[in-house]
MIVEXFI-389185 format. One record per residue (C-alpha): x, y, z; residue in three letters. Coordinates in steps of 0.02 Angstrom, whole numbers, plus 50000, padded with zeros to 5 digits. Each point is the difference from the previous one (the first is absolute). Example, Ala and Ser with C-alpha at 12.3 -4.5 7.8 and 13.67 -1.06 7.14 Angstrom:
# MIVEXFI-389185
506154977550390ALA;500695017249967SER;
//
This chain:
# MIVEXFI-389185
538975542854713UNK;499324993050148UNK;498955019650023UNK;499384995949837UNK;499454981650039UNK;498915008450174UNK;499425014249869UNK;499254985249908UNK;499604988950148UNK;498034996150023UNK;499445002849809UNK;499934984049963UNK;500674981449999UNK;501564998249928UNK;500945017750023UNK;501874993050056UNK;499814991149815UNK;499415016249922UNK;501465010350085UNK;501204988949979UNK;499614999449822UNK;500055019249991UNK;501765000350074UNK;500774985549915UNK;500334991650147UNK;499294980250067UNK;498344999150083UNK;500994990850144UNK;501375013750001UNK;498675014550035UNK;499094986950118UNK;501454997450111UNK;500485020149989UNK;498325006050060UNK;500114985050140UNK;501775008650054UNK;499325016249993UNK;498774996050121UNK;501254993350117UNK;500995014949991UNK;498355010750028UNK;499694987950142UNK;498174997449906UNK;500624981450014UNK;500964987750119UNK;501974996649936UNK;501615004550017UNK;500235016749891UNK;501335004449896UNK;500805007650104UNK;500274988550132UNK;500414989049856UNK;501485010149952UNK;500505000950198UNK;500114980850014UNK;500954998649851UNK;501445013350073UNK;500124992550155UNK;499914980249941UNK;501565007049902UNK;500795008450135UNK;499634982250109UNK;501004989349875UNK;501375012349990UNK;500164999150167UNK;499994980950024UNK;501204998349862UNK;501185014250085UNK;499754990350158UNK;500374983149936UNK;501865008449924UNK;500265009050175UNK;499664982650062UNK;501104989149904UNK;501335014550006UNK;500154998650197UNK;500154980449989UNK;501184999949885UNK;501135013250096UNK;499714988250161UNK;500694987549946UNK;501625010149932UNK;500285003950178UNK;499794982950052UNK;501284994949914UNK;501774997050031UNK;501225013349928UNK;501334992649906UNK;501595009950073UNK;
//
């Protein structure tokens, strides 16, 4: 889509309207596709898709972690304080 929108680019005003229309897709949709695609050609500033998709893994892999840690955490205070106290024999 986005090949077909540059195929079409500098023919006149109003092409992302006329492709979109084509396609069956939003005006905005295409607009924002061909504005990724540049990222991701590096035609543009922006985080690409890519790195996008990296962030997301490892922002998952952070709150697993955190939430692992905060278990292992409560785990080992709750097991101090069995040996703290006095056994009952």
């Amino acid at each position: 889509m986005v090949r077909t929108l540059r195929a079409e680019l500098g023919t006149s005003r109003g092409t992302v309207k006329r492709v979109a229309d084509q396609l069956g897709y939003g005006a905005e949709s295409v607009r924002t596709w061909v504005k990724q695609a540049d990222i991701d050609d590096g035609q543009a500033p922006g985080v690409s898709t890519g790195e996008s998709e990296r962030l997301k893994v490892l922002e998952q892999e952070n709150r697993e972690l955190r939430r692992t840690n905060e278990i292992l955490r409560r785990a080992a205070s709750f097991f101090a304080a069995e040996l703290d106290r006095p056994s009952k024999r």
